[in-house]
C-alpha positions as CSV (number, residue, x, y, z in Angstrom):
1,X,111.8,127.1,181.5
2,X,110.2,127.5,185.1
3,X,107.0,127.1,185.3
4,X,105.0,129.4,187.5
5,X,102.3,127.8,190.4
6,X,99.3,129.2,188.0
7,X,100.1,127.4,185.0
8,X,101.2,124.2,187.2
9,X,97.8,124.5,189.2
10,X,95.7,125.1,186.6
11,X,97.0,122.5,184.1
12,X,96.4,120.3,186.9
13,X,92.5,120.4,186.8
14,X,92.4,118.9,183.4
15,X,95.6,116.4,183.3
16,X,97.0,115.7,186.6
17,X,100.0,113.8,185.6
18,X,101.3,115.8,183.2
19,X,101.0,118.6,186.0
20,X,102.9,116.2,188.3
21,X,105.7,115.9,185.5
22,X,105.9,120.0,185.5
23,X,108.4,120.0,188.7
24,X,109.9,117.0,187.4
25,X,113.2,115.6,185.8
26,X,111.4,116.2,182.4
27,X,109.7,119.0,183.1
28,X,111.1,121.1,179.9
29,X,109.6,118.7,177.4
30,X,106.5,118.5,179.4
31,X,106.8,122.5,179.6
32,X,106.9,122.5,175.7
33,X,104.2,120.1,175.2
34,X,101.7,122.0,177.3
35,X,102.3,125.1,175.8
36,X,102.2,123.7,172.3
37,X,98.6,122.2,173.3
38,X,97.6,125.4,174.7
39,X,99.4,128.4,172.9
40,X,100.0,126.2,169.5
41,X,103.9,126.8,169.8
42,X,105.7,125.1,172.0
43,X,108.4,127.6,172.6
44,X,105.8,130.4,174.2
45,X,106.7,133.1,176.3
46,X,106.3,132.0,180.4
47,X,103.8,135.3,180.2
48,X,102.0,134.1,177.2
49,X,101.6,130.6,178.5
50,X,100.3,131.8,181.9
51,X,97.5,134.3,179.9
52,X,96.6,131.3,177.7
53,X,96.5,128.5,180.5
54,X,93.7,131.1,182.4
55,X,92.1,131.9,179.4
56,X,91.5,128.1,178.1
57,X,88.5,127.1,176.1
58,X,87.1,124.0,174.9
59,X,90.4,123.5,171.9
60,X,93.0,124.2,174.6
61,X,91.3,122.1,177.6
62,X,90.5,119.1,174.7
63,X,94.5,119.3,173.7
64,X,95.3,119.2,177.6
65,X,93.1,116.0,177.8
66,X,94.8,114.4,174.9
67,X,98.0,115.3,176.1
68,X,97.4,113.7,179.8
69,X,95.9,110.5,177.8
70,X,99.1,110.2,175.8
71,X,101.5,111.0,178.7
72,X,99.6,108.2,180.7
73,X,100.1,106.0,177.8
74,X,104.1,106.4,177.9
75,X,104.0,105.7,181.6
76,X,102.1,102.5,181.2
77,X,104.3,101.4,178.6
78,X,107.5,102.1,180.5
79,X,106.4,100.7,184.1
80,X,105.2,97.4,181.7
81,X,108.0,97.5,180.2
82,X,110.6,97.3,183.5
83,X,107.6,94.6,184.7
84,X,108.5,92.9,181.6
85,X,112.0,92.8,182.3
86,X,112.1,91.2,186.1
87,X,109.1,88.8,185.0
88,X,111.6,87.7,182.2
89,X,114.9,87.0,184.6
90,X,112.9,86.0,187.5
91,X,114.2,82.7,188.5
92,X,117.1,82.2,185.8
93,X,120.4,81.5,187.5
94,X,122.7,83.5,185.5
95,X,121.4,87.5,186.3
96,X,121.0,86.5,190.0
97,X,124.9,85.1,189.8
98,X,126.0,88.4,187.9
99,X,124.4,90.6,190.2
100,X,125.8,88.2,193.3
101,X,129.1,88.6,192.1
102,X,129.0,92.6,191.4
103,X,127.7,93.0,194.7
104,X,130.7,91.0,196.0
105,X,133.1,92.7,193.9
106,X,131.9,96.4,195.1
107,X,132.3,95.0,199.1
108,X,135.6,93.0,198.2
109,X,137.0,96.3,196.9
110,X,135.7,98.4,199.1
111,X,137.3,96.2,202.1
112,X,140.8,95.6,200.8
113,X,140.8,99.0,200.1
114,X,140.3,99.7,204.0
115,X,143.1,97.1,204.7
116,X,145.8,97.5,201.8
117,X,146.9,100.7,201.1
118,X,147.1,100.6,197.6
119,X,149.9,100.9,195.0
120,X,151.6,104.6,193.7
121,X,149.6,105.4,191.0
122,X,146.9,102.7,191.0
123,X,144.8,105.1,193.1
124,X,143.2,106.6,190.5
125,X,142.1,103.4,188.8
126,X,140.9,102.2,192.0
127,X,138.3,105.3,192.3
128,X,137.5,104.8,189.0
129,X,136.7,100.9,189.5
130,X,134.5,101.8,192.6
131,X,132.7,104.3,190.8
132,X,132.1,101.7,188.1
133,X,131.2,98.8,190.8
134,X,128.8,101.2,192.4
135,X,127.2,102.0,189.4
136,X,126.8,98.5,189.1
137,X,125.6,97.7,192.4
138,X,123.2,100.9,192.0
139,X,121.4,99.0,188.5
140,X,121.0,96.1,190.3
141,X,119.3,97.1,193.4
142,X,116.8,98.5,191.4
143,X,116.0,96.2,189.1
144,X,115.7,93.4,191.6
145,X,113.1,96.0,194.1
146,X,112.4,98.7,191.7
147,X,113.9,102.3,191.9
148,X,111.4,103.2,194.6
149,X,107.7,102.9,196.4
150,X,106.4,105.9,194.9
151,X,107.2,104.5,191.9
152,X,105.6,101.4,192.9
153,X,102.3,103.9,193.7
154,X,102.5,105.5,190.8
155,X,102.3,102.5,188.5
156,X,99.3,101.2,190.5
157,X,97.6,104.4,189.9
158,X,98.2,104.6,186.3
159,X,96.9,100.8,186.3
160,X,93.5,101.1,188.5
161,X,95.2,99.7,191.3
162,X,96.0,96.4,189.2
């Protein structure tokens, strides 16, 4: 479901981050949830929605707010959550030798394969292994300096700046 600029703009006055999440990865949950809170079904019409999100009284703007303080409250949790996680393993040998070695491994690959041409039919495994190893390489990255600064931003918003 696309949302238009009216709903998106207006939903924004009252809860901000579920706005945000309206152009994002979840936005057709976040799409269902706002029009559930405003239209009480969550499978609305995009003209229905748009009528009710300029129309909103005191029940639809309190069910916005609630939704904005539960969405907020999954965010927290998650970003704690990954904090969690890196606070755990910081420091124990073991994750920092796995991710050492998968590292290695993509770059090892990755340079025979520019050196050795390699065996009939091991081609195909070999893209597969170097999709795998990237993959790999990809996980670690971001859980050793986090998937990205806006992330970073957003979690120290959500926080108070903490």
């Amino acid at each position: 479901m696309n949302v238009s600029k009216i709903v998106k703009d207006a939903v924004g006055q009252v809860a901000p981050t579920v706005a945000g999440a309206l152009g994002g990865p979840l936005a057709g949950r976040v799409v269902r949830e706002v029009s559930q809170a405003v239209t009480g079904r969550p499978d609305a019409p995009d003209a229905q929605l748009r009528a009710a999100v300029q129309d909103m009284g005191k029940a639809e703007l309190g069910a916005l707010a609630a939704l904005e303080s539960e969405y907020t409250a999954r965010l927290e949790i998650a970003a704690k959550d990954r904090a969690d996680a890196r606070a755990r393993h910081k420091g124990a040998l073991f994750p920092m030798v796995l991710a050492g070695v998968i590292i290695a491994g993509f770059f090892a690959v990755l340079g025979t394969l520019m050196v050795v041409a390699p065996p009939a039919g091991m081609r195909e495994v070999l893209i597969a292994l170097i999709g795998l190893l990237g993959g790999a390489v990809s996980s670690v990255t971001q859980f050793y300096f986090g998937s990205s600064q806006g992330s970073k931003d957003k979690t120290a918003l959500m926080t108070g700046g903490k």
